[in-house]
C-alpha positions in Angstrom: 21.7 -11.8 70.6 18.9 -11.5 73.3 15.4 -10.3 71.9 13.1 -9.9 74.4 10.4 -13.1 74.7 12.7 -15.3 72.5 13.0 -18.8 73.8 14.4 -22.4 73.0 12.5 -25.1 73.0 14.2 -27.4 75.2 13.7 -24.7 77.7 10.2 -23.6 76.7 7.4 -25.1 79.2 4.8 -27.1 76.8 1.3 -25.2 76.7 -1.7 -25.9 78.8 -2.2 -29.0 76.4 -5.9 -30.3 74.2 -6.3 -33.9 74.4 -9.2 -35.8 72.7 -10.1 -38.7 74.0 -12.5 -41.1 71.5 -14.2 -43.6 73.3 -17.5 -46.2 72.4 -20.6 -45.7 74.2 -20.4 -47.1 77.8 -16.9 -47.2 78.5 -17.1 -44.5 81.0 -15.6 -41.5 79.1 -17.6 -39.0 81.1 -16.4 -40.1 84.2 -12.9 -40.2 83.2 -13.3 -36.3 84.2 -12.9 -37.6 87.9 -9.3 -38.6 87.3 -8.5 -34.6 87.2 -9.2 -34.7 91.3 -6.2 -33.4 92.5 -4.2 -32.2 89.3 -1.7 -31.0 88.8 -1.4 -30.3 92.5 -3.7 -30.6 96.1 -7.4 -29.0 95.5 -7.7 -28.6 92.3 -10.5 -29.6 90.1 -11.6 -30.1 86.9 -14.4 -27.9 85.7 -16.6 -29.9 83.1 -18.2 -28.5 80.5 -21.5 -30.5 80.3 -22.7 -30.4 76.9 -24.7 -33.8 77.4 -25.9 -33.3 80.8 -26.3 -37.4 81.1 -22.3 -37.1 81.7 -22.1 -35.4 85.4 -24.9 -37.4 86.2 -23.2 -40.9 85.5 -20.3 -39.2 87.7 -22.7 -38.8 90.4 -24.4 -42.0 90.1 -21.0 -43.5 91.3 -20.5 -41.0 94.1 -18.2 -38.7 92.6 -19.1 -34.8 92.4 -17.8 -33.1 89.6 -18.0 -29.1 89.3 -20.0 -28.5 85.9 -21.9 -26.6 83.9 -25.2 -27.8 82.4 -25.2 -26.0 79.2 -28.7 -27.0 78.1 -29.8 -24.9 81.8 -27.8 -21.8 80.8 -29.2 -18.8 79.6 -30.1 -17.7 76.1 -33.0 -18.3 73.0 -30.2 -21.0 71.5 -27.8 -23.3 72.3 -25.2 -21.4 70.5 -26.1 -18.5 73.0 -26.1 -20.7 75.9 -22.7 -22.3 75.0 -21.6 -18.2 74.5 -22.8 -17.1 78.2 -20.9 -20.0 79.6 -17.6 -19.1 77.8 -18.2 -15.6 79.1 -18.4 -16.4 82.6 -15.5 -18.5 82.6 -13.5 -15.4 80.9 -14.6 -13.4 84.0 -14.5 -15.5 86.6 -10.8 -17.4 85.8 -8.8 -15.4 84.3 -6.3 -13.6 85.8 -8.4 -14.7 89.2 -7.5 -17.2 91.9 -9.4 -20.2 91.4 -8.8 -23.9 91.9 -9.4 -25.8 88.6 -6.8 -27.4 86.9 -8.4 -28.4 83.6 -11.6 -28.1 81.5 -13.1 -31.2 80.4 -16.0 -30.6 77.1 -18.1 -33.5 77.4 -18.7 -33.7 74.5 -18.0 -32.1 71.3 -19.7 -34.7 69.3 -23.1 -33.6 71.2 -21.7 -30.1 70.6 -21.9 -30.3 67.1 -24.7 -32.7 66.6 -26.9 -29.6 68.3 -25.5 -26.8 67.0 -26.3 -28.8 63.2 -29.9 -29.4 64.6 -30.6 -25.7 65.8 -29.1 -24.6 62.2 -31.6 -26.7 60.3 -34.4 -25.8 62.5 -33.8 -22.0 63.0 -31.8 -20.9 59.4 -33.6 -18.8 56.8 -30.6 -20.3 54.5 -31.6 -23.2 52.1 -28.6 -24.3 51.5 -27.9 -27.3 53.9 -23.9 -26.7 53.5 -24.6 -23.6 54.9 -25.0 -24.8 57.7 -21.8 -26.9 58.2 -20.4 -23.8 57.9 -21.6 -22.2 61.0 -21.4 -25.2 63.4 -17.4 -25.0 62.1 -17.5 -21.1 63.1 -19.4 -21.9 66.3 -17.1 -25.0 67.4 -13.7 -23.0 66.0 -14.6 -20.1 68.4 -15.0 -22.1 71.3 -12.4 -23.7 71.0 -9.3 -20.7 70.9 -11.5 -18.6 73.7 -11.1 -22.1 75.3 -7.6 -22.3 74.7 -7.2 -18.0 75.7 -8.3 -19.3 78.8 -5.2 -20.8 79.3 -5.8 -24.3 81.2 -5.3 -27.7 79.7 -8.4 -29.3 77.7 -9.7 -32.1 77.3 -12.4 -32.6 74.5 -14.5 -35.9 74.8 -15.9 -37.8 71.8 -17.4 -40.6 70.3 -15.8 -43.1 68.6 -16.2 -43.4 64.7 -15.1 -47.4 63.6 -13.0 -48.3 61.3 -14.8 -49.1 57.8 -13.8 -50.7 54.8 -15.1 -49.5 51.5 -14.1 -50.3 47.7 -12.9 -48.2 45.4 -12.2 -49.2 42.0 -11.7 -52.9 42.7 -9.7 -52.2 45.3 -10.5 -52.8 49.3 -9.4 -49.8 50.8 -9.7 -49.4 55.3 -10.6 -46.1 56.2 -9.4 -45.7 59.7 -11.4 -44.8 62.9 -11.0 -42.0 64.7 -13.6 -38.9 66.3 -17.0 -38.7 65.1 -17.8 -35.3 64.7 -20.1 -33.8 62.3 -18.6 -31.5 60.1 -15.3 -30.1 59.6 -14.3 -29.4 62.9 -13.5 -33.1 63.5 -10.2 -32.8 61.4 -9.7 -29.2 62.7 -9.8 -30.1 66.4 -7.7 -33.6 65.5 -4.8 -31.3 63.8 -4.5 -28.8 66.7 -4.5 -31.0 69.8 -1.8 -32.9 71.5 -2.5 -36.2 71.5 -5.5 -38.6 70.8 -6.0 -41.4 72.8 -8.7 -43.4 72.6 -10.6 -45.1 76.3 -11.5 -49.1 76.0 -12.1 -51.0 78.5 -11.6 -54.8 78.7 -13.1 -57.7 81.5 -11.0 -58.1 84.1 -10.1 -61.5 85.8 -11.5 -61.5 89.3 -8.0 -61.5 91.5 -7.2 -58.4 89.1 -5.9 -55.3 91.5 -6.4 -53.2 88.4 -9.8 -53.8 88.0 -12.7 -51.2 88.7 -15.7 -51.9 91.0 -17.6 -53.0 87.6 -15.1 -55.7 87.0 -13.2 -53.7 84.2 -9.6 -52.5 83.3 -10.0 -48.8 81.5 -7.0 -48.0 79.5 -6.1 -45.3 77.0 -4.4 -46.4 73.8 -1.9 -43.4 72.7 -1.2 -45.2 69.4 -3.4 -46.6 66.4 -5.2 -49.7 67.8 -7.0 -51.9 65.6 -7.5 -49.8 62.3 -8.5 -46.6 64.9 -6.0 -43.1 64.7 -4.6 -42.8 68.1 -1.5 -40.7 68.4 0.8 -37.6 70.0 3.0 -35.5 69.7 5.1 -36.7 72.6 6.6 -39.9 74.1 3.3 -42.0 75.9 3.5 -44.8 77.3 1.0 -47.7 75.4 -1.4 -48.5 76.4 -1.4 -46.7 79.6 -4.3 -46.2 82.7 -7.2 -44.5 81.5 -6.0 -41.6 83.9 -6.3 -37.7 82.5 -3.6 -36.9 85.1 -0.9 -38.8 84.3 -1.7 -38.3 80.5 -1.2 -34.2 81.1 1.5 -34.7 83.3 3.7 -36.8 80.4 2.4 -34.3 77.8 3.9 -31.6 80.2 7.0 -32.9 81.9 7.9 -35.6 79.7 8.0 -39.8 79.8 11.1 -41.6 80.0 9.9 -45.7 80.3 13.3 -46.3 82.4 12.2 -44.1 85.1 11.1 -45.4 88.0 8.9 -42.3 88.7 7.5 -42.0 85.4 5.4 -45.2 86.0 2.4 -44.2 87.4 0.4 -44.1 84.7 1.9 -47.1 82.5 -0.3 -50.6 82.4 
C-alpha cells in the first residue's frame, strides 16, 4: 500500500541536523563557525547568530569575515525582543527565498540563557525566582523550533560544564560534564540534537602539518572523553578535525572508516 508522504528510513534524507558543540574558554569555539565556508557546496556561508558579540570579533581578529548578527545591536526594549526581531527577519528573508547560507551557527546559548535569566530578575514583577527559569525555558524552547522551521542545519555553541565528583551517602559518585546552560533547556536542547561533540585543543609539536598558526591541533571528540557526555546518533569518526563541515556531512550522508573518501575529517 502507497499512502501519500509515507517513507522508509533507509531512503529518507536525515534532517537539516542540531549539533552542540561544548567547548572550555579559549579553545576557539567561536571561530569554529569559519569551517562552514563553503558547505555543503561553492558560496555558501554560515550565518552566525551572535549572542556574545566577542565571538565574530575573534573571527575577525584572525582575518576571517563571518556574516552575523549582533543581537545586543538589534532592535527592541529587551533582549528577548531583540532575539524575536532577529528570528523574524530570518523567517522573511530565507525562507522559501534564494539565499546562500548553509547553516546557522548560535554563538552561544549559554550567553543566551545567562541574559535572558538576568533581564528576568531585573524586569519581572514575579517573586518567585523559579518563575523565572520558567520563562528563559519558554524563551530558549521557541527559538529553538522557529530555528529548526527554518529548515537549515544548526549548530548551538556552549560552554563546557566539568566533570565533578560529589558524595552521597558514603558513596563517591562522578557526575559527568557536559553543556552549561542555565536552566532546563540544557537537557532539552541535549535530548533533541544530533550529536554532541565537544572542541579541545592540544599543543602541537612544531613539524606538525596539523597544527594551526597558534601552534595547536583542534579536534572534536564525538564520544565521552574524560568523565564529559559526548555522543550521536550516527557513526563519527573519534576524535575527528574540529571541522563543522565534515561533522554535517557524516551526520547527513553517512561515515564508513574503510572508505577512502570518508576521511577528510578523521584525525
Amino acid at each position: 500500500m502507497t499512502i501519500p508522504g509515507l517513507v522508509y528510513s533507509d531512503t529518507a534524507p536525515t534532517d537539516a541536523p542540531h549539533v552542540l558543540v561544548i567547548a572550555r574558554e579559549k579553545t576557539g569555539k567561536s571561530t569554529l563557525a569559519t569551517t562552514l565556508e563553503d558547505w555543503p557546496g561553492p558560496g555558501k556561508k554560515p550565518l552566525v547568530l551572535a549572542i556574545d558579540p566577542s565571538g565574530v570579533d575573534s573571527a575577525r581578529r584572525i582575518g576571517k569575515s563571518l556574516a552575523h548578527f549582533k543581537v545586543r545591536d538589534e532592535p527592541g526594549e529587551t533582549f528577548k525582543a531583540k532575539i524575536r526581531n532577529v528570528v523574524e527577519k530570518l523567517e522573511t528573508y530565507l525562507v522559501g527565498k534564494e539565499h546562500n547560507f548553509g547553516a546557522i551557527v548560535v554563538d552561544d546559548a549559554s550567553t543566551l540563557a545567562d541574559r535572558l535569566f538576568d533581564e528576568e530578575q531585573r524586569y519581572s514583577s514575579n517573586p518567585n525566582p523559579k518563575a523565572h527559569y520558567g520563562e528563559i525555558l519558554n524563551a530558549c524552547s521557541s527559538l529553538y523550533f522557529r530555528l529548526t522551521d527554518l529548515g537549515l542545519p544548526i549548530i548551538w555553541i556552549a560552554w563546557l560544564r566539568e566533570p565533578e565528583k560529589v558524595t552521597e551517602k558514603g558513596t563517591s559518585v562522578l557526575i559527568p560534564g557536559g553543556p552549561h546552560i542555565l536552566g532546563s533547556f540544557r537537557e532539552k536542547l541535549a535530548g533533541r540534537v544530533h550529536a554532541i561533540v565537544m572542541l579541545d585543543k592540544v599543543i602541537a609539536r612544531p613539524d606538525d602539518p596539523r597544527a594551526s598558526s597558534d601552534g595547536f591541533i583542534r579536534k572534536l571528540h564525538t564520544r565521552p572523553f574524560r568523565g564529559i557526555n559526548c555522543e550521536s546518533r550516527y557513526a563519527l569518526p573519534n576524535p575527528m578535525k574540529a571541522h563543522l563541515g565534515w561533522l554535517l556531512h557524516y551526520i547527513q550522508n553517512g561515515y564508513d572508516p574503510q572508505d577512502p573518501h570518508d576521511q577528510g575529517g578523521a584525525l
